[in-house]
C-alpha positions, 0 to 999 in steps of 0.5 A: 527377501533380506537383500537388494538385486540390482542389475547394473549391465546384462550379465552383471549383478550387484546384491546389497545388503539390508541387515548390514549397512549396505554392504555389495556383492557383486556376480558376473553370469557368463555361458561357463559359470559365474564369477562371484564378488565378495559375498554377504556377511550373514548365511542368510542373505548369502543363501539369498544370493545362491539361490538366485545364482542356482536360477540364473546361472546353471553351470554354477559359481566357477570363482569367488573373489574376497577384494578384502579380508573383512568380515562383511567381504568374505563369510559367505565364502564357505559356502561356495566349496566348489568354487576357486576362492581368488584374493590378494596375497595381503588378504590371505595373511590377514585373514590368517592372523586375524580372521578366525580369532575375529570369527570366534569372538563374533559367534560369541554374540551373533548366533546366526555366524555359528555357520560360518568357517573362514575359507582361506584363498589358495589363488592369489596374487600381488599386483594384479590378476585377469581372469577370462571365461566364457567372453568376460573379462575380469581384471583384479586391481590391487588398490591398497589405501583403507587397508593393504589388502584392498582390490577392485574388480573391473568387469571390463566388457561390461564397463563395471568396477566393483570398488571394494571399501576403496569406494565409501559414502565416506572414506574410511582411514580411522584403521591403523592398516590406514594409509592415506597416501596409497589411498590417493594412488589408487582413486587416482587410478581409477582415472584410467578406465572407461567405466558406466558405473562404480559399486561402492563398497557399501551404498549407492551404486555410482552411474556414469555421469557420477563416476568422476566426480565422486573419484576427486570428492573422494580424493579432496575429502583425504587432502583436505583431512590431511591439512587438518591433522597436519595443522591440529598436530603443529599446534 
């Protein structure tokens, strides 16, 4: 098995990557089918998170979520035709002018995504989005900041957030689709749920005594390279 399962509530799962620098998917099971966050970049660890869903979830895959249009977030979205693909508006447009070009110069190096075809969102929404089925709650948080599509996906019965790349080991503002100052609005966000854990983007998965802590290191991290530039560019 190329992927880590790893159970953060009863009905809440999260799958780690192993082949690409630990990148999460998340999948929330309930008695009317299962909703799916994001999903793996390779077919093969995405099949890995099908056929686990197949066991445990029989009425199937009713929703799958892209928190965000990179690569790694969503081409394993094809592979769930039956399911209502959801994002934000801002993801659809740059999975449009983006996504295929940047799919077709990575088939050029990485047989293994010979499989994949970009599937374009037809649910979307601005600036938030709550879907309910069969006793779950699942609110979408538009949370611009490493890019302006970015959600987070709060699992509220369970008191899980799936944090997208809002959430890193370190955050990530080297893009040009990069805004700092939105970045900081949407951790300090975070603030206002009741949360037991936080799924990064990528890597370790955040327990409840973690969770506010890491919220400020993160936001003092983007102060304190803020302060930085600002002072190399006076110089």
């Amino acid at each position: 098995m190329s992927i880590i399962r790893t159970r953060v509530a009863d009905d809440t799962w999260v799958f780690t990557s192993r082949m690409y620098v630990e990148v999460n998917a998340g999948l929330v099971l309930t008695n009317e089918g299962g909703i799916l966050i994001d999903t793996m970049p390779f077919p093969s660890e995405t099949r890995e998170i099908i056929d686990f869903a197949q066991r445990v979830c029989p009425q199937g895959i009713k929703y799958v979520i892209n928190t965000i249009s990179h690569a790694d977030h969503v081409y394993g979205s094809c592979f769930f035709p039956d399911a209502e693909l959801i994002a934000h508006e801002a993801c659809l447009q740059m999975l449009k002018e983006y996504g295929f070009k940047a799919l077709q110069e990575a088939k050029e190096h990485t047989p293994e995504l010979r499989a994949i075809q970009i599937r374009l969102p037809k649910l979307v929404f601005s600036e938030g989005m709550v879907i309910r089925l069969g006793g779950k709650t699942v609110h979408l948080i538009h949370s611009p900041g490493p890019s302006p599509d970015t959600c987070a996906v709060h699992v509220r019965e369970d008191k899980v957030l799936f944090a997208s790349d809002l959430m890193m080991p370190v955050p990530i503002i080297a893009s040009p689709l990069a805004d700092v100052e939105a970045y900081k609005r949407s951790l300090l966000n975070l603030h206002d749920y009741n949360l037991e854990c936080i799924v990064q983007g990528h890597g370790e998965i955040l327990l409840r005594g973690e969770v506010t802590s890491s919220i400020d290191v993160k936001i003092s991290y983007l102060v304190e390279i803020q302060k930085l530039v600002d002072s190399l560019m006076s110089q």
